[in-house]
N, C-alpha and C positions, 0 to 999 in steps of 0.2 A: 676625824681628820687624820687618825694615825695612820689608815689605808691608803692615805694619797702619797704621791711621793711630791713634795714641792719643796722650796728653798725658802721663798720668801711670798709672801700676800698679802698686797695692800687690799684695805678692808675699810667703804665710806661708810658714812650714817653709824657708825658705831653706838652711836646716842647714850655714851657713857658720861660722867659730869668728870672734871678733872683733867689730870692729866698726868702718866705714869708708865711701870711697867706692872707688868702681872706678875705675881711672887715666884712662879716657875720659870720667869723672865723670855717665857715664848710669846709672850702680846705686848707693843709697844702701843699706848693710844695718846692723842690729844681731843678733850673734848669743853663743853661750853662748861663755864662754873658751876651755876644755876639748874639748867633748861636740859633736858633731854633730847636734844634737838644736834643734829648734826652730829662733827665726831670722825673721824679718821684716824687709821693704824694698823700697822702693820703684823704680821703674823709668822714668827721663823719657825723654823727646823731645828732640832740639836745643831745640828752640824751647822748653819750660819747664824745660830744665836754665840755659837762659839767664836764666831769672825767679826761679831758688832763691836766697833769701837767706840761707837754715843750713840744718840738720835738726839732731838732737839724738836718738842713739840709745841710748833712756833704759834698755831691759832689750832679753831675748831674745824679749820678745811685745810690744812698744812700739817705735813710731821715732814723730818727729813730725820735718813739712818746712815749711817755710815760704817763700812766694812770693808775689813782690809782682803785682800784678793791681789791676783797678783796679774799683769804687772804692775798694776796701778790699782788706787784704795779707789774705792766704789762707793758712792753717795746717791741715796735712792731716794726721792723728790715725792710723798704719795698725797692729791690734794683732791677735795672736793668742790669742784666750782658751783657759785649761785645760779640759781635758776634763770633767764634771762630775766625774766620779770622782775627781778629784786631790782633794789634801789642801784643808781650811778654810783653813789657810795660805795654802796658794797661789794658792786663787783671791782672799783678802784683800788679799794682798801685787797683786795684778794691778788689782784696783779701786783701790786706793790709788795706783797709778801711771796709771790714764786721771785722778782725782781732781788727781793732782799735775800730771800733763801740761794737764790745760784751766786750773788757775789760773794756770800760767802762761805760756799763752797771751795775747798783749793783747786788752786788751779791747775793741778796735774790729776783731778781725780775723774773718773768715769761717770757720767749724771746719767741718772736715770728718770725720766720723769712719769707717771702713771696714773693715775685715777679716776674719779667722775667726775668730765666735764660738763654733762647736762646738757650733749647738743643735741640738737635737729638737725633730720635728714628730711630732702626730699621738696619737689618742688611748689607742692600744695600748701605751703603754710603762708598765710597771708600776714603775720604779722612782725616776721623779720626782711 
């Protein structure tokens, strides 16, 4: 990765258990307690690991980071959505956490939001 030149990358399926940072504190994750299943987080640079002011790794398909930048502090949103197939549940329970995660975000700050939604394209699919 040190060849590329990037800032910041959200990163789904992470499928790590917990929830934390890396001891180099270049990889932010949230993932299931248990299960290696699922899993999102982000992935900085020197240079904006040094602008992080938190994250906050709300479930196994949510993280949110936040980074001061100017003019305004930058809050980046990285989530993995269920597959449609998954229960009504589940996907409820995942809207209500982007829902929870932007209110409380401040309200002067720049949102970013990013990840795998899990959609489909195109006009051939007979089951959406």
């Amino acid at each position: 990765m040190k060849r590329f030149r990037f800032d910041a990358i959200g990163i789904s399926e992470v499928r790590w258990t917990g929830k934390g940072e890396a001891p180099s504190g270049d990889f932010i994750w949230s993932g299931e307690d248990t299960t290696h299943t699922r899993g999102v987080g982000v992935l900085l640079s020197a240079k904006t690991k040094k602008t992080l002011i938190g994250y906050n790794p709300i479930s196994s398909r949510l993280i949110t980071a936040r980074f001061s930048a100017t003019p305004f502090k930058l809050t980046v949103i990285h989530v993995y959505a269920p597959k449609s197939a998954s229960s009504d549940d589940e996907i409820e329970i995942f809207y209500d956490s982007i829902e929870h995660a932007l209110t409380q975000t401040a309200k002067m700050d720049i949102i970013i939001v990013t990840g795998d939604w899990d959609a489909k394209i195109g006009s051939d699919n007979i089951h959406w």
